[in-house]
C-alpha positions as CSV (number, residue, x, y, z in Angstrom):
1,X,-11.9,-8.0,4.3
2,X,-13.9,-9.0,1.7
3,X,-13.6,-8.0,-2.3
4,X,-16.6,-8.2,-4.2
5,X,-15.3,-8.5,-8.0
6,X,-18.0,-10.4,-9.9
7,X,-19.5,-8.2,-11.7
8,X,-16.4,-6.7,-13.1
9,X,-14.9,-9.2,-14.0
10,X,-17.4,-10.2,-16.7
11,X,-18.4,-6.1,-17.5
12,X,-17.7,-5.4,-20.7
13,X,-17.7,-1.3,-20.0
14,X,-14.8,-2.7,-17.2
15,X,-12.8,-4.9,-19.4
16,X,-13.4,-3.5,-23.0
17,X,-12.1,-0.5,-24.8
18,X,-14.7,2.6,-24.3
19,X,-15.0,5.9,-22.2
20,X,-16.3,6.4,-19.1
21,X,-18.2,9.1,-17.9
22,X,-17.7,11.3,-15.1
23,X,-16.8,8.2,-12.5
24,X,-14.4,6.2,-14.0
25,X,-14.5,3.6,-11.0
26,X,-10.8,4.3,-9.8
27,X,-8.8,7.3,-9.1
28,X,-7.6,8.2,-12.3
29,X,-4.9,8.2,-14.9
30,X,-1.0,9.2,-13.8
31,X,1.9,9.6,-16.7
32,X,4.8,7.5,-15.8
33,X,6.9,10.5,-14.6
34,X,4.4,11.2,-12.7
35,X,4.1,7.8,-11.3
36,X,8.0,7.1,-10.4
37,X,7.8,11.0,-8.7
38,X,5.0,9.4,-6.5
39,X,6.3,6.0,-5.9
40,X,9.9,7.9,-4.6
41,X,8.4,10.7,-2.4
42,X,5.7,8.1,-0.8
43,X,6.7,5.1,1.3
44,X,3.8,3.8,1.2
45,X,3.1,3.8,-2.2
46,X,3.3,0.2,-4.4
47,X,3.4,-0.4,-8.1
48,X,1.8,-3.7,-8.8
49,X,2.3,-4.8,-12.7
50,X,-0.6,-6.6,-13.9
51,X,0.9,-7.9,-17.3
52,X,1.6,-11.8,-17.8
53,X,4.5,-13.8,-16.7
54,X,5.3,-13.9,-20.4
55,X,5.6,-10.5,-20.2
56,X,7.6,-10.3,-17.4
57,X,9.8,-12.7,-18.7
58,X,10.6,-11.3,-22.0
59,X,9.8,-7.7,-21.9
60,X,11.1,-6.7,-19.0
61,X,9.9,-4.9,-15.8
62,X,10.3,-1.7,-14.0
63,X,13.0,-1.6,-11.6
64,X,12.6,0.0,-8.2
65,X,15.9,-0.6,-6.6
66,X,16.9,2.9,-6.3
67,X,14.1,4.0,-4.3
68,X,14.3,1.1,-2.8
69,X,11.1,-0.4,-3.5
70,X,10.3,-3.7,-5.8
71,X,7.1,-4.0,-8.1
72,X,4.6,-6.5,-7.2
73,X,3.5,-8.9,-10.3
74,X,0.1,-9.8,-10.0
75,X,-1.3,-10.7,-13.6
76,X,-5.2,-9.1,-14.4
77,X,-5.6,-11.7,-17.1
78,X,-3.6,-15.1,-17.2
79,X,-1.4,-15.9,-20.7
80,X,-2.4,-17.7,-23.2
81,X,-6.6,-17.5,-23.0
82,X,-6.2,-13.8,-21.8
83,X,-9.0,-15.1,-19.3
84,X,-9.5,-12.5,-16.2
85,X,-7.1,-13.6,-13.1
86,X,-10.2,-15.3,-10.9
87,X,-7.9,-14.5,-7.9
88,X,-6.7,-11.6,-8.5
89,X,-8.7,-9.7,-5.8
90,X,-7.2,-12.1,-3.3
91,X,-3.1,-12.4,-4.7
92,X,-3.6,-8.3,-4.9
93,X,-5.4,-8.3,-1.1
94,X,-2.0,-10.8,-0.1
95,X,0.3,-8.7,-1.5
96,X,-0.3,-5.8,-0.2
97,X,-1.4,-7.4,3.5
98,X,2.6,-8.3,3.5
99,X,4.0,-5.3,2.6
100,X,1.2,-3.3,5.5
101,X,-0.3,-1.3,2.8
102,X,-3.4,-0.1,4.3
103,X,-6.5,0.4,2.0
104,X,-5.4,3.6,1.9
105,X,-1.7,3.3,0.3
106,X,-1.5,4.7,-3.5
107,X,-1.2,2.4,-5.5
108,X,-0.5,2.5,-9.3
109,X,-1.7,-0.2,-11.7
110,X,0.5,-0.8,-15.0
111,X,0.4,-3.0,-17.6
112,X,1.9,-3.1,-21.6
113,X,-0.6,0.3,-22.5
114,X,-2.8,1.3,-20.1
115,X,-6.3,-0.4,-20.6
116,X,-5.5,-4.0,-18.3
117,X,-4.0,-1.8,-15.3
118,X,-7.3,0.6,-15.9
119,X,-9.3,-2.4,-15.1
120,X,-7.2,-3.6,-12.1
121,X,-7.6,-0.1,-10.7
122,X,-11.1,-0.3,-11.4
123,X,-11.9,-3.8,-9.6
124,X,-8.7,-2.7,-6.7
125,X,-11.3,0.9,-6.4
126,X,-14.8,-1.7,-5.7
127,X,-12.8,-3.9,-3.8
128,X,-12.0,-0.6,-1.1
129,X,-8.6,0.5,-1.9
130,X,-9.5,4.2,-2.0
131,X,-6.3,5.4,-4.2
132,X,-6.1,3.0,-7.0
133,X,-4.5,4.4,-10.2
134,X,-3.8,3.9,-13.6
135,X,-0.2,4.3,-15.3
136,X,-1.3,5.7,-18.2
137,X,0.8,4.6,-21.1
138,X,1.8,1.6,-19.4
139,X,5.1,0.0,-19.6
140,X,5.3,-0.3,-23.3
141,X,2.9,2.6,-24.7
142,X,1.7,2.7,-28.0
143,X,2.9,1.6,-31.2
144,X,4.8,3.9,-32.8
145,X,5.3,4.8,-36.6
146,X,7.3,1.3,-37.3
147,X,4.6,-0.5,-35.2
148,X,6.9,-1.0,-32.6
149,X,6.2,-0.2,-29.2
150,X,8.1,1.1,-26.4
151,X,9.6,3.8,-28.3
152,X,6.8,6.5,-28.0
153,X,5.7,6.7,-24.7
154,X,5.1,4.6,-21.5
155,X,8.0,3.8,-18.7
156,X,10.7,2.3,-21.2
157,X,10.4,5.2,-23.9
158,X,10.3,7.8,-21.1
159,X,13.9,6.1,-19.7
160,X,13.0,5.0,-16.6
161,X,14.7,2.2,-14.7
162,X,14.0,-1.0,-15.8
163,X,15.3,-4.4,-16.4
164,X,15.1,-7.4,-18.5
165,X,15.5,-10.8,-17.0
């Protein structure tokens, strides 16, 4: 199967703040609730974070044990340049390939707010994954009153599992 991600991975509508207009490119935006709801109820869907290692590493990460599922880390943009994963189409294509999602599993894109894991979904949606979605909020969320994050909204504000390695 081939992915055809070129011209998203330059676009600046794709990889810059903005709206879209009626098409965003991808299925759509899911709260986190929502998306842990989803991930339990369907086997077949997969959460893939698309933060950095560094992110990983010291953040922390959802934790899928319970429903028996883990989280696939494929980064969108690669720490420190923040330059766009050139193989991301192919890690996210390998991934999936060995856990037999079919092009037609859900699966939810999250990163630390929501805009990197809007763009996954966006290039996972051209590259013909028909249900790619976008945890909005994102791990972290946004920042709060004290400028912190994670307090507000996203998975670790809303108490969902998750751990810290």
């Amino acid at each position: 199967m081939s992915f055809l991600f070129g011209s998203f991975l330059g676009g600046g509508a794709i990889l810059g703040a903005g709206s879209f207009n009626e098409d965003p490119g991808y299925s759509g935006d899911v709260g986190v609730r929502e998306t842990w709801k989803a991930l339990a109820a369907d086997s077949s869907s997969v959460l893939i974070d698309v933060r950095t290692v560094a992110e990983w590493n010291f953040v922390g990460l959802p934790d899928l044990e319970s429903i028996g599922k883990r989280v696939l880390l494929i980064e969108w943009q690669r720490f420190p340049d923040m330059a766009v994963n050139p193989a991301f189409a192919e890690e996210l294509k390998d991934a999936l390939a060995d856990l037999g999602a079919g092009m037609d599993a859900s699966l939810y894109f999250i990163c630390r707010s929501g805009a990197r894991s809007r763009s996954a979904a966006v290039a996972a949606t051209a590259g013909g994954f028909a249900r790619a979605f976008n945890v909005a909020g994102g791990f972290e969320g946004a920042l709060g009153p004290d400028r912190h994050r994670g307090c507000v909204d996203g998975w670790k504000a809303s108490g969902l599992p998750w751990i810290q390695s």
